[in-house]
Steps between C-alpha positions, in 0.01 A plus 500: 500500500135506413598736214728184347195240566241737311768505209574147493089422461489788230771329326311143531145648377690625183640171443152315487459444108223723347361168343528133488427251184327198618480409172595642113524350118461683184292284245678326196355579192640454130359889379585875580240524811521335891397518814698488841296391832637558908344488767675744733512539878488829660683432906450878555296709667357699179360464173822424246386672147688341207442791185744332240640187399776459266697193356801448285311280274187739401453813389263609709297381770145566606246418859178325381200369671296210380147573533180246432164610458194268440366482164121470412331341734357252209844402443683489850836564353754696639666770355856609585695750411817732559563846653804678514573647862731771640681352829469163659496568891580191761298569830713561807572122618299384255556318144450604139395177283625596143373190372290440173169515538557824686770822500806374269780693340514521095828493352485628153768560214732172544603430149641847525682391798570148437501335154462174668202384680526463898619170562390268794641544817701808393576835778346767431551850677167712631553804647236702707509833541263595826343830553802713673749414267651174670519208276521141528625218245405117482584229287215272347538221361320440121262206532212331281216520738 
């Protein structure tokens, strides 16, 4: 009987999603570039490593960080600027803010995908492919923010 109560709690821990969105939109823009933002919740016990993003309406999809950097010190201006990054990783029951200002996903290519522009309030797939092999799909909606 023990043997059936350790395989009932295996079968529970596997059912635990990998990740929760808290939150997710993907930028509407009139031109051929955009940006998606989540910020992701991570219930488990380990790091969750996301490695590649992909969506229906792009042609591909990159990680970047927004970085800022003081200027001259005459000036006091801030400088920011972009970085492309290999993985995203959400901290074991932690959060991931992929939020502008910060980490963000680039969508490029979506005149090649979509001859029309995103439209407010429209669905759009996002799938996450997490270091492993496992992916995971939400839908965003497009919104002027």
């Amino acid at each position: 009987m023990r043997w059936l109560g350790f395989l009932l709690l295996g079968g529970l821990a596997w059912a635990q999603p990998l990740l929760e969105l808290k939150e997710g939109w993907i930028r509407r823009v009139p031109g051929n570039i955009t940006a998606a933002y989540l910020v992701l919740y991570n219930p488990g016990p380990r790091p969750v490593r996301i490695v590649e993003a992909s969506t229906p309406i792009a042609t591909r999809v990159e990680f970047h960080q927004t970085t800022s950097s003081r200027g001259h010190s005459h000036d006091h201006s801030d400088v920011s600027a972009m970085k492309r990054v290999a993985f995203l990783e959400v901290p074991a029951r932690g959060r991931l803010e992929v939020l502008p200002g910060k980490y963000h996903l680039m969508l490029y290519g979506l005149r090649e995908k979509n001859p029309q522009p995103l439209q407010e309030g429209q669905r759009v797939p996002l799938t996450l492919r997490l270091e492993g092999g496992a992916t995971l799909t939400f839908t965003l909606p497009v919104q002027m923010r």
